[in-house]
C-alpha positions in Angstrom: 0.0 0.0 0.0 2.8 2.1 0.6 4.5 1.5 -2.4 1.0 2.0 -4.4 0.6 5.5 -2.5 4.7 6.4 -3.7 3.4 5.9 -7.2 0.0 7.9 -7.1 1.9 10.7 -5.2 4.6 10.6 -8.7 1.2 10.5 -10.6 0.4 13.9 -8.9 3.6 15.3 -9.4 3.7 15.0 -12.6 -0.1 16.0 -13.6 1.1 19.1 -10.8 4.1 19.8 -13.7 2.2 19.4 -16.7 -0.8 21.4 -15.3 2.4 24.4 -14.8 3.1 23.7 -18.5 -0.1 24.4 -19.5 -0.6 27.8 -17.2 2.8 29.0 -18.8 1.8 28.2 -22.2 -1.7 30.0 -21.2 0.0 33.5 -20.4 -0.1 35.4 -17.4 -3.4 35.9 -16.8 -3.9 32.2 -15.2 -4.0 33.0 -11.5 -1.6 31.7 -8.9 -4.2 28.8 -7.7 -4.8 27.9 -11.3 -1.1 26.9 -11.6 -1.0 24.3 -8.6 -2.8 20.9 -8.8 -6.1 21.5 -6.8 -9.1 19.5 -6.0 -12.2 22.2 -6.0 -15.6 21.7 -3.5 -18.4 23.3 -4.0 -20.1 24.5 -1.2 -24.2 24.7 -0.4 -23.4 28.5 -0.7 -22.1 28.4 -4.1 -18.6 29.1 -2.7 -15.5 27.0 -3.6 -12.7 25.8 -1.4 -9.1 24.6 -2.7 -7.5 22.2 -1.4 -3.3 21.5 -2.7 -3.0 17.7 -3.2 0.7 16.7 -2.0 1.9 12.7 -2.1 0.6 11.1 0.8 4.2 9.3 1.6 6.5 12.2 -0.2 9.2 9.8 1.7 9.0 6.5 -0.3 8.3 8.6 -3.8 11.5 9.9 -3.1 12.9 6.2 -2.6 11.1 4.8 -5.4 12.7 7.7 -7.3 16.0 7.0 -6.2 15.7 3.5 -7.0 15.1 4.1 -10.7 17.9 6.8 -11.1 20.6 4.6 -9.6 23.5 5.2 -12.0 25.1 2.3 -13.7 28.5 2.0 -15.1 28.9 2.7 -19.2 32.6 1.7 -19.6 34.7 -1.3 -18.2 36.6 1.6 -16.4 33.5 2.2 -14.3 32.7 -1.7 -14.7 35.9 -2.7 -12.6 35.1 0.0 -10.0 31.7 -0.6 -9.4 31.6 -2.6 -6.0 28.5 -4.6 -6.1 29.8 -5.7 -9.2 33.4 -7.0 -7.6 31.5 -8.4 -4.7 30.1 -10.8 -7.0 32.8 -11.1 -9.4 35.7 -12.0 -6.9 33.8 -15.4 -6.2 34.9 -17.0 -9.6 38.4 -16.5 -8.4 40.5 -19.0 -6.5 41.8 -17.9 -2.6 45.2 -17.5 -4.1 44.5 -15.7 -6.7 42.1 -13.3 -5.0 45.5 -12.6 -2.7 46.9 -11.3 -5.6 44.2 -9.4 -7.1 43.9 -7.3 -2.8 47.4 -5.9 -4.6 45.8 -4.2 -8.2 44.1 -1.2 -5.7 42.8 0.5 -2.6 38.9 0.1 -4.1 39.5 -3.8 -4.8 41.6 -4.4 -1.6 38.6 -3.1 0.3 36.4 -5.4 -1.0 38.2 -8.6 -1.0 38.7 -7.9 3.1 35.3 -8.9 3.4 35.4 -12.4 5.5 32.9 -14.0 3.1 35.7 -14.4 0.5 38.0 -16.4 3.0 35.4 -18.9 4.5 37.2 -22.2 5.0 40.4 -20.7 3.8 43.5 -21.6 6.3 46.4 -18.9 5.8 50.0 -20.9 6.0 52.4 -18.3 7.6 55.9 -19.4 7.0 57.9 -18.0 9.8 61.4 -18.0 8.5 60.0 -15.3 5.6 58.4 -13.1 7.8 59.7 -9.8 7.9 62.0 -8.3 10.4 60.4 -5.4 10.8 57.7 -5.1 13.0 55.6 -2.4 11.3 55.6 -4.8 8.4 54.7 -7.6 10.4 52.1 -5.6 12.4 50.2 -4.9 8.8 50.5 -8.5 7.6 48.7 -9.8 10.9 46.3 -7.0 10.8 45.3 -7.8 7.4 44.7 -11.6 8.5 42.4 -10.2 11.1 40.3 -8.1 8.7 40.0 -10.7 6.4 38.3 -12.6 9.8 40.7 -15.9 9.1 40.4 -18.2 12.4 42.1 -20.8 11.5 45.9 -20.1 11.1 48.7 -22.4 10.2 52.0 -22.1 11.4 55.2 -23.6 9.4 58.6 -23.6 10.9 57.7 -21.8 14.2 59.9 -21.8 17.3 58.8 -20.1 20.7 59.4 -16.5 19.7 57.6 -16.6 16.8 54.6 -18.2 18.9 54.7 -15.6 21.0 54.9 -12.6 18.3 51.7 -14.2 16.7 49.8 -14.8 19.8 50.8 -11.2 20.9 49.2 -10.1 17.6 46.4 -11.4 17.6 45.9 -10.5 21.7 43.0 -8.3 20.6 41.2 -10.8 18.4 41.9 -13.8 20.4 38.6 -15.1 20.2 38.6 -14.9 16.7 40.9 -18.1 16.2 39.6 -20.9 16.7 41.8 -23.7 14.9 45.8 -23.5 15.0 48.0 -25.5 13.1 52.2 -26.1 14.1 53.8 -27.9 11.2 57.6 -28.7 11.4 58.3 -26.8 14.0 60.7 -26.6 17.0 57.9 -25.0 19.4 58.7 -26.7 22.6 56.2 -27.1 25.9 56.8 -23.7 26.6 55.7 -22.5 23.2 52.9 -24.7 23.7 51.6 -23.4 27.1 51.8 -19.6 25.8 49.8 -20.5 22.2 46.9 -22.3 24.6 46.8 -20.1 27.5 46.7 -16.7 25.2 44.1 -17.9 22.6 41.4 -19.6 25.3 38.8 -20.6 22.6 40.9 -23.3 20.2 38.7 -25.7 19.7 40.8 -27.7 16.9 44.4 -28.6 17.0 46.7 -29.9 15.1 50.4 -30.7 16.0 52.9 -32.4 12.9 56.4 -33.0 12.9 56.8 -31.0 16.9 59.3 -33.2 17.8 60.4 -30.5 20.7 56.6 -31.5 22.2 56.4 -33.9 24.9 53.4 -35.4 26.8 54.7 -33.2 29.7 53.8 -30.0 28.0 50.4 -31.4 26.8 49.4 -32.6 30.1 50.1 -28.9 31.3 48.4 -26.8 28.2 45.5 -29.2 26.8 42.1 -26.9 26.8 39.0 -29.1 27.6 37.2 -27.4 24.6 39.2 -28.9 22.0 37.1 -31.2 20.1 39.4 -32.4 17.0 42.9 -33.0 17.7 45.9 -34.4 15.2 49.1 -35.4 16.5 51.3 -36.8 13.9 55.2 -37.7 13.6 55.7 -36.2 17.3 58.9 -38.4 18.4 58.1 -38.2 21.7 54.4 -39.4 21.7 53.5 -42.5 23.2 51.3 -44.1 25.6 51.2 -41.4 28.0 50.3 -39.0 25.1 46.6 -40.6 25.2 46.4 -41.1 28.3 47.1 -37.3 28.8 44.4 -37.1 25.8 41.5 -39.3 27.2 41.7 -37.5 30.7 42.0 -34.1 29.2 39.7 -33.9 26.4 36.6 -34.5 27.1 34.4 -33.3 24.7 36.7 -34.8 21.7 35.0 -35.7 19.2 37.6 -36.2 16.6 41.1 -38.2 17.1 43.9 -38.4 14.6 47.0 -40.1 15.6 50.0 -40.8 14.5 52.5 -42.7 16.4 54.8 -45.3 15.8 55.4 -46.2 19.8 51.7 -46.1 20.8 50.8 -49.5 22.3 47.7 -51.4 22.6 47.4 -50.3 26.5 46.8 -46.9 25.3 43.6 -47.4 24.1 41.9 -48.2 27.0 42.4 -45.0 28.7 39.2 -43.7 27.1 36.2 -42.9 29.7 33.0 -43.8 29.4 31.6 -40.3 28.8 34.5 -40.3 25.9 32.9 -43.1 24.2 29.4 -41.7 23.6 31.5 -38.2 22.4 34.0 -39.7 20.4 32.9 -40.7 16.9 36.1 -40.3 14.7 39.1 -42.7 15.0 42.3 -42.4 12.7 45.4 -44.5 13.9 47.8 -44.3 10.9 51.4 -46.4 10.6 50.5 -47.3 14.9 53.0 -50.4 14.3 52.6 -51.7 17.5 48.7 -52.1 17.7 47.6 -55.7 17.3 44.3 -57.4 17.8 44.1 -57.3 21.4 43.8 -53.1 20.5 40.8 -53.8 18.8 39.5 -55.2 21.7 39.6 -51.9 23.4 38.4 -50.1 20.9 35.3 -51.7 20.9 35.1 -51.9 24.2 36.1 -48.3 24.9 34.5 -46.2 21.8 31.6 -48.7 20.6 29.8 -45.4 18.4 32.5 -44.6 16.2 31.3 -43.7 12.7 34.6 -43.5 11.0 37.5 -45.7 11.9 41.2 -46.1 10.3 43.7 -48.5 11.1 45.9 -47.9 8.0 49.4 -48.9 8.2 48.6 -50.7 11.6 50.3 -54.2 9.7 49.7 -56.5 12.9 46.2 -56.5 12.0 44.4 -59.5 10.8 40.8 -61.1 10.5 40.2 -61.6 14.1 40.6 -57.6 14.7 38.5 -56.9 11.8 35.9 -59.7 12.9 35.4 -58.1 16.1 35.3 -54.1 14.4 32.6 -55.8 12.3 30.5 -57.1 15.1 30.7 -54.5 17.8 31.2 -51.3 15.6 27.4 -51.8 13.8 27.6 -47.6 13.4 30.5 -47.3 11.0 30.3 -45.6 7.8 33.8 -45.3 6.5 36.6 -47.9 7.8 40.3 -47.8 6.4 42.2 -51.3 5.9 44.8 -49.9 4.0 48.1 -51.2 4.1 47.4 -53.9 6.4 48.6 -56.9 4.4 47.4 -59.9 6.5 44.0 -58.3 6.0 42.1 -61.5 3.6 38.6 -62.3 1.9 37.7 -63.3 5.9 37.7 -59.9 6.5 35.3 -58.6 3.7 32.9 -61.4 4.6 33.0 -60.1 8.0 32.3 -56.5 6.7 30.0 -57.4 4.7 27.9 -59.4 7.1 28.0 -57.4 9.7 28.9 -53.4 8.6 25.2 -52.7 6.5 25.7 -48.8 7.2 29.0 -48.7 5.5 29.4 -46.0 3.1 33.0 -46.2 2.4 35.5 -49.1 2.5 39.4 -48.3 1.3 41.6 -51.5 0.8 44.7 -49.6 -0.8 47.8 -52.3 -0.8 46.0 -55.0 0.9 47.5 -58.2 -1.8 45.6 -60.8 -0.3 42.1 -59.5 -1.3 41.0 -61.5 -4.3 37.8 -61.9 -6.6 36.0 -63.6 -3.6 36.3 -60.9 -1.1 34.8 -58.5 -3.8 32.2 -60.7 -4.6 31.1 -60.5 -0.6 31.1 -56.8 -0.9 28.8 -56.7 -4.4 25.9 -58.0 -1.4 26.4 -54.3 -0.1 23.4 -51.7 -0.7 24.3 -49.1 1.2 28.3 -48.9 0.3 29.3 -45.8 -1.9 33.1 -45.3 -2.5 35.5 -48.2 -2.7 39.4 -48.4 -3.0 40.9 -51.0 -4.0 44.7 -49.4 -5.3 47.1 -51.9 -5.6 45.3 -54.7 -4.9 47.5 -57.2 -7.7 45.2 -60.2 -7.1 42.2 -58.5 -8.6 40.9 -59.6 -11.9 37.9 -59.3 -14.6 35.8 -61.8 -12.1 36.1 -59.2 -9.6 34.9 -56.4 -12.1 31.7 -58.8 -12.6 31.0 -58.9 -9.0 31.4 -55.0 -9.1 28.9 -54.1 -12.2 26.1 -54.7 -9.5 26.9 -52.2 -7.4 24.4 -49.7 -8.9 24.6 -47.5 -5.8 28.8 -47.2 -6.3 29.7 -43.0 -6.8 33.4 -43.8 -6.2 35.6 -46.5 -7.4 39.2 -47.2 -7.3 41.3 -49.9 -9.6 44.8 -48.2 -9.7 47.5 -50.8 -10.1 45.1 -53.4 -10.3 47.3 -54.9 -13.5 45.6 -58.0 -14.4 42.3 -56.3 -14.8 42.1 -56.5 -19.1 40.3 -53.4 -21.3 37.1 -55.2 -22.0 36.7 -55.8 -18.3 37.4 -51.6 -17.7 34.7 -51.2 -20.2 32.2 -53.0 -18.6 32.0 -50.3 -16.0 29.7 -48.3 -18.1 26.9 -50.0 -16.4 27.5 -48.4 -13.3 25.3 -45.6 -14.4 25.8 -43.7 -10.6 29.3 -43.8 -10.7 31.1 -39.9 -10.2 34.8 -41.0 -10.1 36.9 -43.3 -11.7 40.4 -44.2 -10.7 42.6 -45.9 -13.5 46.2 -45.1 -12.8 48.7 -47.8 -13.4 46.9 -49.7 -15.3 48.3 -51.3 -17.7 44.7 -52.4 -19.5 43.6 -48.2 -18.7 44.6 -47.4 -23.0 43.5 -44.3 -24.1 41.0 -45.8 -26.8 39.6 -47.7 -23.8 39.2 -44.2 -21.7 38.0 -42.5 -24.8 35.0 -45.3 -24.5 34.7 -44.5 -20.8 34.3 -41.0 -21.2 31.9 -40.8 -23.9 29.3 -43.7 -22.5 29.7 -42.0 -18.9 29.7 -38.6 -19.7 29.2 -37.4 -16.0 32.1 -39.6 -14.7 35.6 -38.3 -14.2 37.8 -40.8 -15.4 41.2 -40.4 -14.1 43.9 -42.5 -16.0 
């Protein structure tokens, strides 16, 4: 209604300018009255009153009017510094390259600093190219705050350059919430001043810290940390989870690894832990065997995702009890676990009827038969089967019935042959297609992939 009334009161206006166009062009004897738009009454007395008609909402004419006389940019000159057209075109351009583009001017740097263009982007801050100076450093962490980052990575740190970051970012300490140390020679110390100074980390991740000891993380862990990644850390071991299950918890997310964590260390998890706790990764934990499994199960039985790749004591009695006691899983990693057999996939498949993704990367004793258990599967959706050398056209048969597949691996699978490969065009789902190292993988035989799955990416 108020629009409606911003229209009628333009309608008024602009019989009100021609009625003036018409008294002009009538000379001067039209009177004053005769030369505004009036409405005229009659009276029971013969007299006549005049009343000036004026917009009812003068306000939203006035919008209305603005609205339609916005000026628009004529030239690419004008095109390039009109900002509602860079805050849409800046999206088509890759994080990196919109770094380069905050360079070209003041106008374009002050759009890009807009957070939205850096959502789920993770700055890596080499330490040993910072500058020197601290005015130049000052600008380059003030410009990471503008750009409202909060998660930061940190490559080649030591303690003082901990400390210059943290003393940074004192102001916006709230804002970062995820901190990454990669090869760095931050010791406990370090570690206590990053955690202490920046009180709401919630995600953690420490790789190649061999200065870190469990000392320092029994003395800095925050309880709110929910995803944590600890990777070749000499010094972690055993009492590295312990200092983890007591510490944590609310962690919900668990990446580890550790080549001197024992089977002992996994049953340090609470009770509380194990409702909480629904990702498990344990990569290359050499010394985890079977009787780990046990307390896994026993300790965390509603994990969703679970890895045990590179854990090579493994065998089908561990994977036999993950199938039976784990009935939540959705994505379980085998990979490089080479006494894994067919026992294990007719475990998985038995047992696992939630699973959604299965990766069997190096594992040589998986034949055609453990495939043909996991062609039974409904509800599985990516499978990886790189490097498995005993897998062979009989297995590919087995695999044109899982309709429901959207990513499949065969990448060193050498005895698979062409006419087998092209068989896969009746997996009509299928998004991704792995075919490096194939020997069978020509390029007449990819050329037939690609143009009978046209929404497939074949990679070869």
């Amino acid at each position: 209604m108020e629009i409606s009334n911003g229209i009628r009161g333009l309608r008024f206006r602009s019989e009100q300018q021609s009625q003036q166009n018409t008294s002009a062009a009538q000379g001067p004897q039209g009177s004053r009255e005769t030369q505004l738009p009036q409405r005229f009454n009659v009276n029971g007395n013969g007299t006549m009153n005049v009343r000036i008609v004026r917009s009812p909402k003068p306000l939203i004419a006035r919008k209305i009017r603005s609205l339609f006389s916005k000026s628009q940019p004529d030239t690419i000159s004008e095109l390039f510094a009109d900002e509602r057209f860079l805050s849409k075109f800046f999206f088509y351009f890759a994080p990196e390259e919109r770094g380069t583009l905050c360079q070209v001017c003041r106008l374009w740097k002050n759009v890009l600093y807009h957070p939205k263009f850096w959502v789920d982007v993770t700055p890596i801050i080499v330490c040993r190219e910072l500058s020197r100076n601290d005015d130049q450093r000052c600008r380059f962490y003030e410009s990471l705050q503008h750009r409202g980052f909060d998660t930061v990575c940190l490559f080649g740190a030591t303690d003082n350059e901990v400390s210059d970051f943290v003393a940074h970012f004192q102001t916006y300490k709230k804002q970062i919430k995820a901190v990454s140390l990669r090869c760095s020679n931050v010791t406990d110390t370090g570690m206590e001043v990053l955690f202490k100074k920046l009180p709401c980390l919630y995600k953690v991740e420490l790789s190649g810290c061999n200065e870190i000891t469990e000392t320092g993380l029994w003395s800095c862990l925050n309880p709110k940390i929910v995803s944590l990644t600890i990777s070749d850390c000499i010094n972690v071991a055993d009492d590295t989870v312990g200092a983890i299950a007591q510490l944590l918890p609310s962690l919900f997310e668990l990446n580890l690894q550790a080549y001197h964590v024992t089977d002992a260390s996994l049953a340090f998890f609470s009770a509380k832990q194990g409702y909480i706790l629904s990702i498990l990764r344990l990569h290359s934990c050499w010394e985890i065997t079977n009787h780990g499994i046990v307390n896994i199960v026993h300790s965390l039985p509603n994990l969703t995702v679970l890895s045990m790749s590179g854990c090579s004591k493994i065998t089908d009695d561990g994977v036999e009890l993950i199938a039976e006691n784990l009935r939540k899983l959705r994505s379980l990693d085998l990979s490089w676990c080479p006494r894994i057999t067919d026992a294990s996939l007719e475990y998985i498949a038995c047992d696992l009827s939630q699973l959604e993704e299965l990766i069997l990367d190096r594992c040589s004793r998986v034949s055609d038969i453990g495939v043909g258990y996991l062609s039974t599967m409904t509800s599985l959706r990516r499978l990886f089967l790189r490097w498995c050398t005993q897998i062979r056209d009989f297995s590919l048969k087995h695999i044109y019935s899982m309709r429901n597949l959207r990513v499949l691996s065969l990448a060193g699978c050498t005895l698979v042959s062409g006419q087998g490969l092209c068989g896969l065009t009746q997996l009509h789902n299928l998004d991704e297609l792995e075919l490096t190292n194939c020997p069978s993988a020509t390029r007449e035989v990819c050329l037939y992939l690609r143009e009978n799955m046209a929404h497939c990416l074949v990679v070869d």
